[in-house]
N, C-alpha and C positions, 0 to 999 in steps of 0.2 A: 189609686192616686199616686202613691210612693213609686209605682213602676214607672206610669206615665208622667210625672218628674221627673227619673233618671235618663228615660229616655229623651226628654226634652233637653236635659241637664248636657248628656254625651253630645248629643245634636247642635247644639251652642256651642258646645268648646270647639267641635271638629271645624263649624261654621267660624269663629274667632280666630283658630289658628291659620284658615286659610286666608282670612283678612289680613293677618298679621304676615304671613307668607307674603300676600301681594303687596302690600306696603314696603315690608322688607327690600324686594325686589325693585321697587319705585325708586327707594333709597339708593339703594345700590348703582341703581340706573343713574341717580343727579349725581354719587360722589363718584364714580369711575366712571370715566371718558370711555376704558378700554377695558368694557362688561364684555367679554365673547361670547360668540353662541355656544362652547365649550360650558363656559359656567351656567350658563342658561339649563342644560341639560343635566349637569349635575343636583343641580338645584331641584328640577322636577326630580328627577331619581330620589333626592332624600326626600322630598315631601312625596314619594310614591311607598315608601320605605318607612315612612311614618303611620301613613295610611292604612300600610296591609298590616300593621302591628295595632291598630288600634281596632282591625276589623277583629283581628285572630283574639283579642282582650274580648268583644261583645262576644263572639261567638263562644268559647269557653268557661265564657259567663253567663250560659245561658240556664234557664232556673223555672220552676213551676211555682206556684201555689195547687197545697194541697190539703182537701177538705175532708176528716174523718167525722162522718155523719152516726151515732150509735143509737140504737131502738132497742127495747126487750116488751115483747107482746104490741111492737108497733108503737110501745110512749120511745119518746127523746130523752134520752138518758143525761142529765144534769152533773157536771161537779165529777167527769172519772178523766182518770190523767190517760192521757195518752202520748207515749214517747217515741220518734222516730229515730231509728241511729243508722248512720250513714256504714254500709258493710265494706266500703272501700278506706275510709280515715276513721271510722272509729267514733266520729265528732253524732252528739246527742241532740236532739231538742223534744222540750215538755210542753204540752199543750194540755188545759182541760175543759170539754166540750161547756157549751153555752146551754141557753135554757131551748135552746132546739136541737139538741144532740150533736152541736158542731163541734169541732176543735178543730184551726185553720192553723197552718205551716204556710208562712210566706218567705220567698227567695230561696226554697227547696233545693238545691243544685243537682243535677240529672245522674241518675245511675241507681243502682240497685238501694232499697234501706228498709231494716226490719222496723215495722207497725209491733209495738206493743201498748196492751190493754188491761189496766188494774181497775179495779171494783168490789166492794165489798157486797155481798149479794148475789154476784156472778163470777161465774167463771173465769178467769185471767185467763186470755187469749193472746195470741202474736200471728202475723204475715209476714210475706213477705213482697212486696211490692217493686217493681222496676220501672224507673221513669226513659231507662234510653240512653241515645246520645245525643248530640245538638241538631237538627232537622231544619233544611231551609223552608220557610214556608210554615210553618209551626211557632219556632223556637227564634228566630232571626229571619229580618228580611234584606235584600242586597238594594241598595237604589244608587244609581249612578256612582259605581263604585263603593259606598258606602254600606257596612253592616248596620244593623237597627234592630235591639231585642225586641221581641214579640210578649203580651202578656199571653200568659198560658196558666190555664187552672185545668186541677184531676181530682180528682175524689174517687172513696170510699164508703158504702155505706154498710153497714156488718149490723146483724140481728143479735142482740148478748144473748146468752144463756143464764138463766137464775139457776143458783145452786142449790135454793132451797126448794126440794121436791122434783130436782131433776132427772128423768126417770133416764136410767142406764143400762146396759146387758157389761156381762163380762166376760173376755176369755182370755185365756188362761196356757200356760206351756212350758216350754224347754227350748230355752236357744244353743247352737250348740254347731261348733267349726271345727276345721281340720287344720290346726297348728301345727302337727306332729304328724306326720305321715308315717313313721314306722311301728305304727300300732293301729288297730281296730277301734281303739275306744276313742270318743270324741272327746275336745275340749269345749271350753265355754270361753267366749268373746270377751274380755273385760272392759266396764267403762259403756258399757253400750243403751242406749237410749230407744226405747221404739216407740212412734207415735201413729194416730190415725191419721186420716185424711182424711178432715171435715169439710170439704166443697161442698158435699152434697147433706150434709149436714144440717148447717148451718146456712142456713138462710143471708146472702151477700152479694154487691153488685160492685163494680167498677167501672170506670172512666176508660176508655181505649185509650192507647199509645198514639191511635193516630201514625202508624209508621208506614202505611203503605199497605200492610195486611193485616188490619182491622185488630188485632193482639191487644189482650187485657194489660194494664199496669200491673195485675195481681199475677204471679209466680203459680202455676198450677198446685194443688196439694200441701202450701207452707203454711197455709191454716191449722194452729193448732192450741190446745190448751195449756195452762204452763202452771198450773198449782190444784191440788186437789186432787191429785192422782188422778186425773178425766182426760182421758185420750191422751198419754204419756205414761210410760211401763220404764222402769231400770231393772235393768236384768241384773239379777244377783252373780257379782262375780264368780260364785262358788259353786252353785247346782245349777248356774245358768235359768233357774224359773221365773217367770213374769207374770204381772197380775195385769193386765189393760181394759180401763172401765170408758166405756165410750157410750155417747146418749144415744136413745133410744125411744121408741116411740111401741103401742103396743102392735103396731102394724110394722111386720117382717120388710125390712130394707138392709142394703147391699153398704158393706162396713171392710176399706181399706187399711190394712196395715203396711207401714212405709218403712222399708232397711235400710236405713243408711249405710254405706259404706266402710268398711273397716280396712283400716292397715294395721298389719302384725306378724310378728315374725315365725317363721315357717320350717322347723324341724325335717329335715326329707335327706335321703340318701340319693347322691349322684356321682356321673363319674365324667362327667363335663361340667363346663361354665363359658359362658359365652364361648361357645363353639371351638375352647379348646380344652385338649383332651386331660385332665387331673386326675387321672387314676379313680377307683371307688371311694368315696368318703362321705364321710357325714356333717353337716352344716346345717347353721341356722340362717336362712337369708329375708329379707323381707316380704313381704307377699300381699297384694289385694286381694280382698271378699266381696263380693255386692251381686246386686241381679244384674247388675249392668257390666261385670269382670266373667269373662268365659275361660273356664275351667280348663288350664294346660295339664297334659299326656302327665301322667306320674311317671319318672326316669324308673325305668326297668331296670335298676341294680340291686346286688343282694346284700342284705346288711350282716351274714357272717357268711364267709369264701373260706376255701380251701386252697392255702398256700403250700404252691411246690417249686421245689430250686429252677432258676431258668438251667435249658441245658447248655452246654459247650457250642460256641459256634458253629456250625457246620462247616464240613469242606468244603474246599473249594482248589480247581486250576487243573484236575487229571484232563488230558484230552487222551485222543483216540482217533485212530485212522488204520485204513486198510490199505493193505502193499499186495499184488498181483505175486502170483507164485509164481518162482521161475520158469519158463517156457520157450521156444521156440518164436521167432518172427511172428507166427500168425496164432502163436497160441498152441492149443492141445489143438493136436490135427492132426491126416493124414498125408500129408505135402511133405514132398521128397524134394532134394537134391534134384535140380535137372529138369520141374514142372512147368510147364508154362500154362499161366495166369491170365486169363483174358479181363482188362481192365473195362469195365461198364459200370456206370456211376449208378451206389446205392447196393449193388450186387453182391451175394457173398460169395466168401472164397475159399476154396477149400473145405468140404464138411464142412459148410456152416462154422467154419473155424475164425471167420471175422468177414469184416466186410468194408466196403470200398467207398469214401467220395475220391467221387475222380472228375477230372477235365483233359480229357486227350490233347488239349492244345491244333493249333496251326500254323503251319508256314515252316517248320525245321526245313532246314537247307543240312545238317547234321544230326546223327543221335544224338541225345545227350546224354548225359551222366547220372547216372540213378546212386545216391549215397543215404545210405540207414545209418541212423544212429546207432551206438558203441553199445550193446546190453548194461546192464544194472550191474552184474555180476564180473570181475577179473578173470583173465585166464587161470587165476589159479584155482578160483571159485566156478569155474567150468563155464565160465562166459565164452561166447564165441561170436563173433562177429557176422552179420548176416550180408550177401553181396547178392545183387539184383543186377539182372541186364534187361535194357529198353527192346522190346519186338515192335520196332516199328512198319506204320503204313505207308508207304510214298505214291502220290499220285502225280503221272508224268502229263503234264498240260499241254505243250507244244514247247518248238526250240526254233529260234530266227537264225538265218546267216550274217554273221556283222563280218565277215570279211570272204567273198568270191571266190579265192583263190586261181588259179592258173592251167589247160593244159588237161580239161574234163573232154571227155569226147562227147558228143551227140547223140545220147542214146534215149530211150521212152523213159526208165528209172533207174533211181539211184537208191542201194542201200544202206540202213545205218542199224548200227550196234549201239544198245545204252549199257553201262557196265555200271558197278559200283565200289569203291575203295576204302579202305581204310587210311588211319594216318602214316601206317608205315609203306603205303604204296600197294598194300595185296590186294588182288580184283576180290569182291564178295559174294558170295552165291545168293541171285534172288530168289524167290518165292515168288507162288500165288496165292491166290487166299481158298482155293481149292485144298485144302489137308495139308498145304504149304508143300507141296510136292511140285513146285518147278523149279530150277535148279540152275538155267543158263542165265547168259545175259537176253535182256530185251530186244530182240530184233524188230526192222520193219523197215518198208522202202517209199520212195517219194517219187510220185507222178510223173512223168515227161519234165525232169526237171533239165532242160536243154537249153548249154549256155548261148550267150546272143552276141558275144564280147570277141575279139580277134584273138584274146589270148585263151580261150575254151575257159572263160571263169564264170562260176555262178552268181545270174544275179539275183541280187540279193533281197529286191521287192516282190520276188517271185515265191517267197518262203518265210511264210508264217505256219508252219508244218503242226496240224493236230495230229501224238500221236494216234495211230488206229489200234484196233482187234486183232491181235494177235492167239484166239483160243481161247483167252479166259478175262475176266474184269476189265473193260478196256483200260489202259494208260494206269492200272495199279498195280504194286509188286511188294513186298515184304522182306524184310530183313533182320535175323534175330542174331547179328553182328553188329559193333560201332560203325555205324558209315560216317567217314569226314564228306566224302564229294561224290557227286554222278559225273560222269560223261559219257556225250553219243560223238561217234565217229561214223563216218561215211566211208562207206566202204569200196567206192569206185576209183580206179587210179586217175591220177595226177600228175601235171607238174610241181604245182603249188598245192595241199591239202586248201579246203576250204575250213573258215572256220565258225563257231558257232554258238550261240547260247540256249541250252536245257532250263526249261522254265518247270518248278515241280512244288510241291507242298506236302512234307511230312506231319504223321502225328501220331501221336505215343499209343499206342491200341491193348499190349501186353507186355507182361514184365516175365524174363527166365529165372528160376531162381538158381543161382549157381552157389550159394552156401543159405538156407535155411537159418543158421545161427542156433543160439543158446542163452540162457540166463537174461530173458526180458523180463522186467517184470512190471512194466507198461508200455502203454500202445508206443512201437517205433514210434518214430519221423522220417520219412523217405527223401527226400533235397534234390530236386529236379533242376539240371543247369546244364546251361551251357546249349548249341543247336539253331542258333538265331532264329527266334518263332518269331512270328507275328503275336501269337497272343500263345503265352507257357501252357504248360501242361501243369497238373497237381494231383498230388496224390497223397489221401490221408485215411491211413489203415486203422480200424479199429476190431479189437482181436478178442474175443470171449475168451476168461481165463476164470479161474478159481483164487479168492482173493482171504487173506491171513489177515486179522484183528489183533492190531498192535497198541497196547496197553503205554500211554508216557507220564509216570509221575513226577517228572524231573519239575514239573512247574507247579507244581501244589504250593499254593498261598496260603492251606488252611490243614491239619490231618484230617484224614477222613476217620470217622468212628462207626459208623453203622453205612449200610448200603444205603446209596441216596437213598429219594422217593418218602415214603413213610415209614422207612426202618426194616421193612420188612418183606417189602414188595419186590420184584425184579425191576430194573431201572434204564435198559437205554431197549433200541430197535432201530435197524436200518432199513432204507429203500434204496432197494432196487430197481435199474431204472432201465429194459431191456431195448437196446437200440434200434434194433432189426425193427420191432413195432412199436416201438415209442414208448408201449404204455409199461406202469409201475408194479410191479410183480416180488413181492409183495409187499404191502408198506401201510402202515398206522398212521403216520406225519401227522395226518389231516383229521385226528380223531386226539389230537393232543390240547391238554387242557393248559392256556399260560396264564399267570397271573398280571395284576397292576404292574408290577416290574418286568414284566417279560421272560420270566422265568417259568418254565417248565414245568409243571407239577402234577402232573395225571395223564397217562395214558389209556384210553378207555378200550381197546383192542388189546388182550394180552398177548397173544398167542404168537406175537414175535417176540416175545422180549424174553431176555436172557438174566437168569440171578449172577448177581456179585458178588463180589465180600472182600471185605476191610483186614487188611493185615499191618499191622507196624504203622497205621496212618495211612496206607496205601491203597489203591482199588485195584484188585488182581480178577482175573477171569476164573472159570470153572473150570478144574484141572479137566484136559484130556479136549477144550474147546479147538480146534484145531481145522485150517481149511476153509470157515466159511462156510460150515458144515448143516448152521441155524439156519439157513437160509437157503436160494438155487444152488445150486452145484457151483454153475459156471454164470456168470453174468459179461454185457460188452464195458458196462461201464464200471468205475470205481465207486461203492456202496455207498450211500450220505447216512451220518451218523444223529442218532439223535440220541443228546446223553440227557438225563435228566439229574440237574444237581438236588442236594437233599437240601430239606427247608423245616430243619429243626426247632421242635413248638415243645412249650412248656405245659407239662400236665395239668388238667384242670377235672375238678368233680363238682358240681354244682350240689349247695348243699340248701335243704328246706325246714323249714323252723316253724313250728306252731303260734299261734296267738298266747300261749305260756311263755314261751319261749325256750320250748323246748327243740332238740333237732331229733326230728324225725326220720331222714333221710340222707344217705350222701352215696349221689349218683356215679356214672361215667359212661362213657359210650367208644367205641370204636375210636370216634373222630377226636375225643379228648385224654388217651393214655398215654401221650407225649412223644417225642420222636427224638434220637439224639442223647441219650442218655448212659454217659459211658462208665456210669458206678451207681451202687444202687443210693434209692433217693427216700426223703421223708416226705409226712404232709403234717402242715401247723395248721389247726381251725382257730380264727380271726374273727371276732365279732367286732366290728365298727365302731361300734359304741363304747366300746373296751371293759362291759362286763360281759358275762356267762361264765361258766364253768362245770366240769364233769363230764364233758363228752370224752367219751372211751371208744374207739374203733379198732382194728388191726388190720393192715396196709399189707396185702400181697405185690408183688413186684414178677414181672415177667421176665423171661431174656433165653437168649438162644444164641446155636454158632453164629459169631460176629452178626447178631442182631441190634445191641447195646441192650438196656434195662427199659420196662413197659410198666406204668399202670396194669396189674391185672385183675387187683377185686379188691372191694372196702366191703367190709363186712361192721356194723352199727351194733357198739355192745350195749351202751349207754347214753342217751341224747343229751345230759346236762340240765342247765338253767338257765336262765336268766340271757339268752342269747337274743341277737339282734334280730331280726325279721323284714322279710321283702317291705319298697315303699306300697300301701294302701291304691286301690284301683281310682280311675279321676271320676271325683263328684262333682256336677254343677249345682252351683248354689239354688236358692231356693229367690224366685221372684217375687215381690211384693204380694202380699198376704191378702185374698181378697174373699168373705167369708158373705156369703148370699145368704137373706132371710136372717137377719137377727134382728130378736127383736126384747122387749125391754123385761129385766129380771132373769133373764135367759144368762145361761154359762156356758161357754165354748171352749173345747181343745182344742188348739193348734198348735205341734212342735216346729220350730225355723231351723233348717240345718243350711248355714253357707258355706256348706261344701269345702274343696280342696282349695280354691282360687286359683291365684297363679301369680309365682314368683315376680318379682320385676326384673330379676339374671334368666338368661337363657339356662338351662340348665336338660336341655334337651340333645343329643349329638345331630350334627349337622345333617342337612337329609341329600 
């Protein structure tokens, strides 16, 4: 009745206020002439603005009645308190049941609230119960914009347990957690509470939620007892043992135990924290436990190290490069003074003494000028300058008359001579390409060339003349002299010579060599000019030589103290890169290990690689290296270097400790006796924790010609005490305890171990 009042109550006012709304507006209507439809709509907005604030008040407000019904053997339990307390404000209320087992809660407000139950004679019991949140259709209904609470009732009905003569089993254990990670032995949980889970127990029913998926009001498993030691166990701070007496019947049934949760803080050794890097240490951080917290990696660091000095930077900035031994134009070879060279692209030249890209070009109307660069070496250092002449090919096409001349007689043919010149006017001897054994000028004669003209001139549409055959290659001749110019002459009398134009096209075919030179000691450059081509000639020699390994410390940013690599290994290798067939003869490159930075650090072919060594901070070769000698003899191209810098690491020994905490061992291996170490060195043992003591060892140290100093043996006299220890492997805790066939007077072991947990810091390194 008190609901269905309030509701009636809200329903009047909202109905009042819109009366008094539309009155208002009447009013307003008689005293302003000049009410706009602007005000008009304000006015609904605030009464719309009212509305949705007095729906959000019902709905907020929305509340149950709720009915805790109690029985023991089926009677209604008279005269026992029962208290609800809200788990979100804390706020209580007491109820005690009627002479039908009821105790009623009216205007309950929705959301979670523990049920407890006191009685003398039975067992004190507690739930816990959840009513939700506010549900249209349930809890509030909407009607033409208007909210309007719903009544709503839920109940509980719960079976008591009598305590006198109630038959129990017990069991019995050890709780017990991994607080401490750098030890084996376990701790115990403090403060900790374990109870059963009487659902099945105890005989009880519930009201549904009603939310859609049919869900009890009651919380799965928060059933439990709260005096009398009866399904509630405290674990003794100290030995962690528990006593848990839970009912029982003489017929074998299934008897949950429920772990709560635990937060605590968590002793462990690490050498990160949230993903960045803090060196090894020891910390306390905080840490969850439960069946529902899955067991993070235990950090693999050691809680007593073996400290050794970092060593000196390494070097850094020697380069290196190879310089061609002095040589002749084409290199070591057999090429004399005086050879001529037939230029064919790709081809070599001379005993394989180098070889050719070439383009003979087209169209010279002149030889041109063949100019090598100056050798490496001075005259006084036995340099000698190399001089080249062009043997070129001219082929003769045909030649027109452009001017008749005067005073030809009328004969069947006329002949003509082709000569060739130089700039200072000397006729030049041609060739053929027959062993270059022809020697004159080019002769040949033209058809019935009979003039038509009064004055005996030739005319001159009559002569577009191809030369002919003459014996050898038609219309082509050679010359291993500068030609500036051709011309053909006719050789029949006149009054007037006729005159005429030689149509021809030279191109660069061989080169004479008229000085060889001295002191190169990389490949020429040859400089073709001059000739007016249609398209140039080019020519780019590359010469096989034997090449010298020139050492520069002038730019060291850093001394060098040991030979790169790792101290002790030989450190660079070249490739070889052989022109003539392309391919790499011989070379490791590709077998070269680089790190994150791009550095160099492992050659996994040895068998090119040459030892160093460190002098004064410097990197010097192996006396009597000389030549190029590690390698081919002779290569076309200059060697690519691959040097490897050194990448000086600080010694380490990984050391192992017993559950005493004693040390047992202290390793090293190859890859951990340090590199870079240019004075001998100690080692300090470190326990994290900052006890142990007594460890005794003696510390051999290695070294050799400019090697630097090495880790070379720990020999263990004495392991100490009280030293720190690796973290513990990861436990997963133990889930809810669930013990089949128990039955009443029966004693049971079970120990609860919740495991390692897992930190709330990351304390893992990044993956």
């Amino acid at each position: 009745m008190q609901l269905n009042s309030y509701i009636m109550k809200k329903n009047k006012i909202s109905a009042f206020a819109m009366a008094a709304l539309t009155a208002s507006s009447l009013w307003l209507g008689s005293c302003k002439d000049d009410f706009s439809e602007e005000d008009l709509i304000n006015a609904q907005q605030e009464r719309a603005d009212e509305q949705s604030a007095e729906n959000i008040a019902v709905i907020n407000g929305s509340n149950v009645t709720y009915r805790v019904n109690l029985h023991s053997n089926q009677e209604p339990q008279t005269g026992v308190s029962v208290s609800v307390t809200d788990q979100g404000t804390g706020e209580q209320t007491t109820a005690t049941t009627d002479d039908s087992g009821n105790a009623v809660f009216a205007d309950i407000p929705l959301g979670a609230k523990l049920v407890e139950v006191r009685s003398e004679g039975h067992a004190n019991m507690s739930w816990v119960v959840d009513f939700g949140e506010p549900v249209q259709g349930r809890h509030y209904q909407m009607s033409n914009g208007n909210a309007f609470a719903l009544e709503v009732a839920e109940f509980s009905k719960v079976e008591m347990l009598q305590t006198e003569g109630m038959q129990t089993a017990t069991i019995t254990g050890k709780v017990s957690i991994e607080t401490d990670l750098t030890n084996d032995a376990p701790e115990v949980p403090q403060d900790l509470v374990l109870r059963a889970n009487l659902d099945a127990t105890v005989p009880s029913s519930h009201s549904s939620s009603s939310d859609g998926f049919g869900s009890s009001i009651y919380v799965s498993g928060s059933l439990t007892f709260t005096e009398g030691g009866v399904a509630t166990a405290t674990v003794d701070n100290t030995t962690g043992e528990y006593t848990l007496r839970v009912p029982a019947t003489d017929e074998e049934s299934p008897v949950e135990i429920i772990l709560p949760m635990v937060e605590a803080d968590q002793t462990l050794l690490h050498d990160h924290l949230n993903g960045v890097e803090v060196g090894p240490q020891l910390s306390t951080l905080p840490a969850r436990f439960g069946p529902k917290v899955t067991a993070k990696a235990t950090p693999d660091v050691p809680g007593t190290i073996a400290v050794f000095p970092e060593p000196p930077p390494p070097g850094r900035g020697v380069s290196f490069d190879f310089v061609g031994e002095s040589t002749e134009m084409f290199g070591s070879s057999n090429i004399l003074n005086g050879d001529v060279i037939e230029l064919v692209n790709g081809s070599s030249v001379g005993n394989n003494a180098g070889f050719a890209n070439v383009s003979n070009g087209e169209g010279y109307q002149s030889s041109p000028t063949l100019t090598v660069s100056a050798p490496d070496l001075t005259d006084v250092q036995g340099g000698v300058q190399a001089e080249l002449s062009p043997v070129m090919r001219w082929e003769l096409t045909s030649f027109t008359i452009t001017d008749g001349g005067a005073g030809y007689n009328a004969i069947d043919n006329f002949n003509y001579a082709i000569r060739a010149f130089d700039a200072g006017n000397n006729e030049l001897t041609l060739y053929s390409d027959e062993d270059l054994n022809f020697g004159g000028p080019l002769v040949g004669s033209i058809g019935a060339p009979v003039p038509s003209d009064v004055t005996g001139g030739l005319i001159l549409d009559n002569y577009a003349i191809v030369i002919g055959n003459n014996g050898f290659e038609p219309n082509v001749v050679y010359t291993n002299e500068p030609v500036d110019r051709f011309e053909l002459t006719i050789t029949a009398p006149s009054d007037t010579p006729a005159t005429n134009q030689l149509n021809y096209n030279g191109q660069l075919t061989h080169i004479e060599l008229i000085e060889i030179g001295d002191g190169y000691r990389d490949n020429p450059t040859v400089n073709i000019e001059g000739g007016s081509p249609t398209t140039p000639a080019s020519f780019e020699l590359v010469t096989r030589r034997q090449w010298v390994l020139q050492v520069d410390n002038s730019t060291n940013t850093q001394p060098y103290v040991v030979p790169p690599a790792n101290g002790y290994a030989p450190t660079f290798t070249a490739e070889i890169i052989n022109a003539v067939s392309g391919l790499p003869s011989p070379s490791n490159l590709d077998n070269a290990e680089i790190n994150e930075n791009g550095v160099i650090t492992d050659v996994n072919d040895a068998d090119n690689l040459i030892q160093m060594s460190v002098e004064n901070g410097n990197v010097v070769l192996p006396e009597g290296l000389v030549g190029n000698s590690w390698v081919t003899s002779e290569s076309y191209e200059k060697p690519r270097l691959l040097f490897i810098e050194p990448q000086h690491k600080r010694a380490a020994a990984p050391i192992t400790v017993n559950s005493d905490g004693e040390i047992t061992d202290i390793t090293y291996s190859d890859a951990t006796t340090g590199r870079g170490y240019d004075a001998p060195f100690t080692m300090e043992v470190v326990s994290l924790s900052g006890t142990g003591s007594g460890v005794d060892f003696v510390l051999e140290l290695g070294s050799g010609s400019n090697l630097g100093f090495r880790l070379a043996s720990i020999t263990l006299i004495n392991g100490g005490s009280g030293y720190l220890g690796n973290n513990i492997d990861v436990q997963q805790s133990s889930t809810n305890i669930v013990l089949e066939d128990i039955s009443s007077g029966q004693t049971y072991v079970r120990d609860i171990n919740y495991g390692t947990g897992a930190t709330l810091d990351d304390v893992l390194p990044p993956n």
